[in-house]
N, CA, C and O of each residue as an XYZ file, in Angstrom:
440
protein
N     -49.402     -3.267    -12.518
C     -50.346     -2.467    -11.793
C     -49.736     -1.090    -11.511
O     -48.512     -0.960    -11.468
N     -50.528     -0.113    -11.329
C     -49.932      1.430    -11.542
C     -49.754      1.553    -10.068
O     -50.470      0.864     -9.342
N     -48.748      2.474     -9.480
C     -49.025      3.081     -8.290
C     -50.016      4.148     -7.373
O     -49.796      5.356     -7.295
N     -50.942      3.568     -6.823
C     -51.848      4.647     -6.464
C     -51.084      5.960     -6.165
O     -51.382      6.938     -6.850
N     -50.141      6.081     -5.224
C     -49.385      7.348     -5.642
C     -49.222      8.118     -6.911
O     -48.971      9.322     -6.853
N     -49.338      7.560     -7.940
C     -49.363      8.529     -9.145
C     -50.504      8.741     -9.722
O     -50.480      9.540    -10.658
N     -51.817      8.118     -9.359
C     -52.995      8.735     -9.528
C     -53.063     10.239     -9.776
O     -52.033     10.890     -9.601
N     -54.131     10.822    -10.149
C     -53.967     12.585    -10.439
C     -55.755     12.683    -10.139
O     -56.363     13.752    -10.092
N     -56.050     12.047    -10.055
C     -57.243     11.854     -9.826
C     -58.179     11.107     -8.713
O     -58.932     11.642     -7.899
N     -57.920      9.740     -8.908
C     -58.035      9.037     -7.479
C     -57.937      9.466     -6.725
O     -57.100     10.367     -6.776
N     -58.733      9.234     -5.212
C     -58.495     10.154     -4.005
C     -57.975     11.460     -3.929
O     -57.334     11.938     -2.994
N     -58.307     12.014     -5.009
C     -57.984     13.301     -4.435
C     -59.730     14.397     -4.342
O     -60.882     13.966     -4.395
N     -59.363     15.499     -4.229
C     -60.711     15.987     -3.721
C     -60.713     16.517     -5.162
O     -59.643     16.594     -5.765
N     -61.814     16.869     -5.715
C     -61.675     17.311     -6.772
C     -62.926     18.850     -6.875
O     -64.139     18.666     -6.979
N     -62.226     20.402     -6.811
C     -63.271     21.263     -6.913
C     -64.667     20.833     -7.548
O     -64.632     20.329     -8.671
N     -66.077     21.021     -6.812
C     -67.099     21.137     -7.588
C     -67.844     22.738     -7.629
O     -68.415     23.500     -6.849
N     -67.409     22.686     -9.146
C     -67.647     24.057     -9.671
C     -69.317     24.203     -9.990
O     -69.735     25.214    -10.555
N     -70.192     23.152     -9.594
C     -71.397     23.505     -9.790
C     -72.180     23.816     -8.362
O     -73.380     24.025     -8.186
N     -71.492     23.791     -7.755
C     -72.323     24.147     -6.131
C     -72.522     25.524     -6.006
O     -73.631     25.791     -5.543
N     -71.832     26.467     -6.259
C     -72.233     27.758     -6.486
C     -73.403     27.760     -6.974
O     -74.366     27.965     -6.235
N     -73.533     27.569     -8.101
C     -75.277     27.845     -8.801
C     -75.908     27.335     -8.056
O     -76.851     28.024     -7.667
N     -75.811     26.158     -7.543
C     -77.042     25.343     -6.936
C     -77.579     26.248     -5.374
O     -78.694     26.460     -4.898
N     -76.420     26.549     -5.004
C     -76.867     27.345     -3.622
C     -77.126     28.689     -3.690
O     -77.438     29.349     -2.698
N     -77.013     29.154     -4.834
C     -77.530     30.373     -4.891
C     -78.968     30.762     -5.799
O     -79.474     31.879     -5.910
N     -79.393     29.600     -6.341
C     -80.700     29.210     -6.726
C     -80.269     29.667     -8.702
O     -81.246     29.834     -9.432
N     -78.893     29.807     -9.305
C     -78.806     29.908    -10.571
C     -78.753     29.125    -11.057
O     -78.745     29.289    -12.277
N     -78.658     27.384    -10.438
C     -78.159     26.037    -10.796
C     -79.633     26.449    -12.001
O     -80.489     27.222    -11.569
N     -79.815     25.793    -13.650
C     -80.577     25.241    -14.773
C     -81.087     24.010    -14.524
O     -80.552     23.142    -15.215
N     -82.210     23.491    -13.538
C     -82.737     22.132    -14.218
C     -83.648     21.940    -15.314
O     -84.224     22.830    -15.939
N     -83.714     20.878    -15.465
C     -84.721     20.910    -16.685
C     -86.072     21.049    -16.376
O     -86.855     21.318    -17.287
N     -86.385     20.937    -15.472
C     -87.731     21.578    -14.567
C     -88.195     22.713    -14.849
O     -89.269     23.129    -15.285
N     -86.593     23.455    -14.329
C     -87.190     25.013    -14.684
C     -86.730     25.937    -15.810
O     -86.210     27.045    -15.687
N     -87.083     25.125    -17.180
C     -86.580     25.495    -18.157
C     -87.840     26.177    -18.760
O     -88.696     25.360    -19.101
N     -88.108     27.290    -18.942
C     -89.299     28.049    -19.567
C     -89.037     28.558    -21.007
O     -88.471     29.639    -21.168
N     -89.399     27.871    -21.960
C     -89.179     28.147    -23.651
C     -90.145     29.059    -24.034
O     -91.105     29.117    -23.265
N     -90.170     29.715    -24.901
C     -91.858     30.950    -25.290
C     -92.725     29.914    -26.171
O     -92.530     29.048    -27.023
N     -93.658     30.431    -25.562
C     -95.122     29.372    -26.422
C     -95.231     27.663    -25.696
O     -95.960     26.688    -25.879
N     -94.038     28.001    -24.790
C     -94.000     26.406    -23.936
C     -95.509     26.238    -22.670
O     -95.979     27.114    -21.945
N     -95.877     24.958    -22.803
C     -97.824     24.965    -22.299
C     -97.380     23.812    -21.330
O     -96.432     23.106    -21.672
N     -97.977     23.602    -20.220
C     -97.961     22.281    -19.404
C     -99.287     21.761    -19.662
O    -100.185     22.273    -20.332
N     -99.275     20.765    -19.087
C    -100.491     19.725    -19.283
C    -100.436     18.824    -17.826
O     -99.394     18.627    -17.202
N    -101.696     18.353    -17.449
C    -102.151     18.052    -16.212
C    -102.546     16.517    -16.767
O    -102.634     16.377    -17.986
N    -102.742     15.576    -16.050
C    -103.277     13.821    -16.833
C    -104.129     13.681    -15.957
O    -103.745     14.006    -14.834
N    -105.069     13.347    -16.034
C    -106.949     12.344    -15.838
C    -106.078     11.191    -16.164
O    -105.579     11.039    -17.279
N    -105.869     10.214    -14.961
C    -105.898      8.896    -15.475
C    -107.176      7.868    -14.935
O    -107.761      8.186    -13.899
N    -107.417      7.132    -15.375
C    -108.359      5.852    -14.957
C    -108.238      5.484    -13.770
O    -107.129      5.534    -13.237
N    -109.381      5.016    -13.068
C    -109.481      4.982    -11.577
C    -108.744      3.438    -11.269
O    -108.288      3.087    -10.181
N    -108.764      2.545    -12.664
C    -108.236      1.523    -12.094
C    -107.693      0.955    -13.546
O    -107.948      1.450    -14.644
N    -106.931     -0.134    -13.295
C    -105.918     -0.907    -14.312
C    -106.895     -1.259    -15.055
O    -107.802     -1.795    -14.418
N    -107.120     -1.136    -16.519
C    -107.837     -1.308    -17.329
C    -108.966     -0.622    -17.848
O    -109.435     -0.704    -18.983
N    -109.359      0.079    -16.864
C    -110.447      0.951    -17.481
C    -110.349      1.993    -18.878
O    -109.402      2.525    -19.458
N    -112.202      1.983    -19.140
C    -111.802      2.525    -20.757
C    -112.856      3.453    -20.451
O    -113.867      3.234    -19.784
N    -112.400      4.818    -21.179
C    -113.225      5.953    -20.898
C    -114.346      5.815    -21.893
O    -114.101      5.637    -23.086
N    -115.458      5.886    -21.466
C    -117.046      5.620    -22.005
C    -117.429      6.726    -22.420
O    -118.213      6.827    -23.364
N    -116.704      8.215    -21.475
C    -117.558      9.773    -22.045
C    -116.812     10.273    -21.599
O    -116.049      9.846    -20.732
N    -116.856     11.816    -22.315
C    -116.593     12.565    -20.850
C    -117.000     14.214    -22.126
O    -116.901     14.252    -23.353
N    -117.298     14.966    -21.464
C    -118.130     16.010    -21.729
C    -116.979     17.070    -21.446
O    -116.834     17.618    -20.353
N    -116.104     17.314    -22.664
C    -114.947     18.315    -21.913
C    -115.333     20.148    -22.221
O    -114.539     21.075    -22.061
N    -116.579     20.234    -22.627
C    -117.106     21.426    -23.059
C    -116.647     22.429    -22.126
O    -115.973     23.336    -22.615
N    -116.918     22.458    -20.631
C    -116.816     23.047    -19.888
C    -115.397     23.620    -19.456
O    -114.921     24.695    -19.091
N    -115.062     22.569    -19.649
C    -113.341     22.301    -19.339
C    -112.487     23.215    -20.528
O    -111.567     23.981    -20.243
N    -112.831     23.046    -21.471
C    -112.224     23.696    -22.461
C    -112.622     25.436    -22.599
O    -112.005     26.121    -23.415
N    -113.667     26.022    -21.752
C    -114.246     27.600    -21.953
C    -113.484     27.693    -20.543
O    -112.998     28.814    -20.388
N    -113.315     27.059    -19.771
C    -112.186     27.672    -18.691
C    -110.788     28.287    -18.598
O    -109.939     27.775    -19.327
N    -110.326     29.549    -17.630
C    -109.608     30.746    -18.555
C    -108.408     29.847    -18.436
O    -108.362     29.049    -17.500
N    -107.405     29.919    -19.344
C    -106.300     29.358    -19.725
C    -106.057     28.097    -20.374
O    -104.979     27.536    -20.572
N    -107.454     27.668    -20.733
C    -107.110     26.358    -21.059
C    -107.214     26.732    -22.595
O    -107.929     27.464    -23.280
N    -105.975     25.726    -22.832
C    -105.234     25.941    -24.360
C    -106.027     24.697    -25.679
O    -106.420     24.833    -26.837
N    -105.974     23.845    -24.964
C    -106.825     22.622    -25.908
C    -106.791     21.285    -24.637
O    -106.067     21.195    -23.646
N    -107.543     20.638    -24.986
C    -107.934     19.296    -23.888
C    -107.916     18.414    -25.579
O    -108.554     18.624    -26.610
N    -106.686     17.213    -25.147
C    -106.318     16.253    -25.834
C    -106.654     14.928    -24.931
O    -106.397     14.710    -23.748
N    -107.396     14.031    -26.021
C    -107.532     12.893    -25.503
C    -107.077     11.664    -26.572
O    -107.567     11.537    -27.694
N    -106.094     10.834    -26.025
C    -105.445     10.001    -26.366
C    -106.336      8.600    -25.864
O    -107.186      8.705    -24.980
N    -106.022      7.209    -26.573
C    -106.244      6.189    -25.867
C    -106.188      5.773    -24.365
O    -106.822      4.780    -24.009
N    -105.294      6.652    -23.277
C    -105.288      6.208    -22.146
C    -105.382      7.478    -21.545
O    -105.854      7.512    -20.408
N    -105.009      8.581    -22.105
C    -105.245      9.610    -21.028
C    -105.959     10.926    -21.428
O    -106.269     10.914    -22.619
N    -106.327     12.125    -20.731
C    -106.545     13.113    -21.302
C    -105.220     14.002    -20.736
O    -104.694     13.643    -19.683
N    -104.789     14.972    -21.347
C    -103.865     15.855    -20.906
C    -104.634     17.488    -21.072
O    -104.960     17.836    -22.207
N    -104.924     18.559    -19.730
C    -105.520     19.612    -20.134
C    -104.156     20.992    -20.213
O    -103.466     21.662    -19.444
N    -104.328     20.855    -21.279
C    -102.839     22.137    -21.914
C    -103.653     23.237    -21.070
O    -104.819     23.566    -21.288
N    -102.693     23.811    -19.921
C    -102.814     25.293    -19.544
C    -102.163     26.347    -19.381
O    -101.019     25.929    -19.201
N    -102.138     27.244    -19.336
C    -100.892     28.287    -18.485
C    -101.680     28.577    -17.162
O    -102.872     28.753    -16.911
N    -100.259     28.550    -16.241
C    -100.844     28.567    -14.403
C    -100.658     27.273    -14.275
O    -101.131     26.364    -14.957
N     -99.950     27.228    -13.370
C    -100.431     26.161    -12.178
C    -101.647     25.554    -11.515
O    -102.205     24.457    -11.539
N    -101.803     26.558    -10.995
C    -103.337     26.187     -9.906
C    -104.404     25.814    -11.262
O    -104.887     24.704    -11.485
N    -104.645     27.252    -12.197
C    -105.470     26.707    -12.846
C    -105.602     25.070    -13.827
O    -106.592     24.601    -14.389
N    -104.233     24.535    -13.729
C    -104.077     23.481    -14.296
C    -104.956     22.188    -13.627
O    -105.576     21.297    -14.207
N    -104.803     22.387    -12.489
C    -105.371     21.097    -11.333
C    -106.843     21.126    -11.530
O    -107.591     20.207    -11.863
N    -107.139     22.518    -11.226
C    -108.997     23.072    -11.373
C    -109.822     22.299    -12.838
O    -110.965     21.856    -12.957
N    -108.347     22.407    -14.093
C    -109.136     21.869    -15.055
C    -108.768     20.433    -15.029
O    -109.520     19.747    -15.721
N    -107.763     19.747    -14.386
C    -107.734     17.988    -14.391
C    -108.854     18.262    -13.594
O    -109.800     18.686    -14.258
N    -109.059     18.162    -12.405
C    -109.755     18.013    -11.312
C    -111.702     18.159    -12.294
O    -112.663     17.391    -12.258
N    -111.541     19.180    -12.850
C    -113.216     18.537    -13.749
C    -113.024     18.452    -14.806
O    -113.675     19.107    -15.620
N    -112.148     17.686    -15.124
C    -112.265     16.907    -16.283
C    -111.947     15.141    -15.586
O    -112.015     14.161    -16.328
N    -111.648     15.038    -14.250
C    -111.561     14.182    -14.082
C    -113.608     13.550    -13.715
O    -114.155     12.474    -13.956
N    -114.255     15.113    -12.940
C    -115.360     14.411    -12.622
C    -115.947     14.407    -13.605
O    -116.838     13.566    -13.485
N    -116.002     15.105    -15.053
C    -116.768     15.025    -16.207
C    -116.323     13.382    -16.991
O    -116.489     13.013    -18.153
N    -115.797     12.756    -15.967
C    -115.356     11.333    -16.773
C    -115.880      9.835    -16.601
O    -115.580      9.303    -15.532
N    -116.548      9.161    -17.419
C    -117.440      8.303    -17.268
C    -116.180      7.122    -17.362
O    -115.257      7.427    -18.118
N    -116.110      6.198    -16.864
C    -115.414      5.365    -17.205
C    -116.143      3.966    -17.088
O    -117.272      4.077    -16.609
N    -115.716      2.512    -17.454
C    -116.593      1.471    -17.565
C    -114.696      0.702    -16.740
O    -113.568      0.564    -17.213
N    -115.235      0.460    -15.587
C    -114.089     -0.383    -14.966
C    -114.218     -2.065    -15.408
O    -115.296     -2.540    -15.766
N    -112.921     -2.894    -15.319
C    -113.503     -4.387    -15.147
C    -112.544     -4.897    -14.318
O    -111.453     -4.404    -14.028
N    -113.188     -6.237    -13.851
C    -112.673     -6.598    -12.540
C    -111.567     -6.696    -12.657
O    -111.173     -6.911    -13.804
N    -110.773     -6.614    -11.805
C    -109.249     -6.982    -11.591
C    -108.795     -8.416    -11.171
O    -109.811     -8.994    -10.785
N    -107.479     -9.421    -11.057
C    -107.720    -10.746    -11.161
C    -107.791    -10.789     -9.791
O    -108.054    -11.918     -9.377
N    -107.676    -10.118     -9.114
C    -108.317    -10.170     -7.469
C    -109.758    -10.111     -6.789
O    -110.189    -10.512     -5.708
N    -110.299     -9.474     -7.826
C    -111.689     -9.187     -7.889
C    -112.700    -10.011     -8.566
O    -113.909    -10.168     -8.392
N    -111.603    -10.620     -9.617
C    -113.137    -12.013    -10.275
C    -113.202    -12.965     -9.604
O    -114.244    -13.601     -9.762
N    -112.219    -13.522     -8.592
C    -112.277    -14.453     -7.930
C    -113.559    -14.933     -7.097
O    -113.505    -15.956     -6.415
């Protein structure tokens, strides 16, 4: 067994050279990584476990300013925007432009 005394590492304090950035707001997360031509996207999900989208009328949604394309996949829609705020405005009606057909849950057929 080694002597903790000769550790070089163990218990000792060891500089953290990344606290500077972090407290001075230069810390890189991957959050706030902004690439050119990089788009966010907002998700419409289903009001409940299982539901399957029956319609949804994204006409409107898509002539609204910033919106880049409205993709709909098997479970979700994602509305590509630039902006923030305007991102929510277009989930938010594309969520009410959404017909869905729910079925019971195993709590609910009982």
């Amino acid at each position: 067994m080694k002597n903790p005394a000769s550790y070089k590492v163990m218990g000792q304090s060891v500089p953290r050279v990344d606290i500077p950035a972090k407290v001075t707001g230069g810390a890189a997360y991957v959050q706030d990584m902004r690439l050119p031509g990089m788009v966010h996207a907002r998700v419409v999900r289903p009001p409940s476990y299982g539901a399957q989208l029956t319609e949804c009328d994204t006409a409107a949604v898509e002539k609204m300013p910033g919106v880049i394309k409205v993709v709909r996949t098997a479970i979700f829609w994602p509305s590509w925007r630039k902006g923030n705020f305007s991102r929510y405005k277009a989930m938010h009606a594309l969520s009410a432009a959404a017909k869905w057909q729910e079925t019971p849950g195993p709590a609910e057929a009982g």
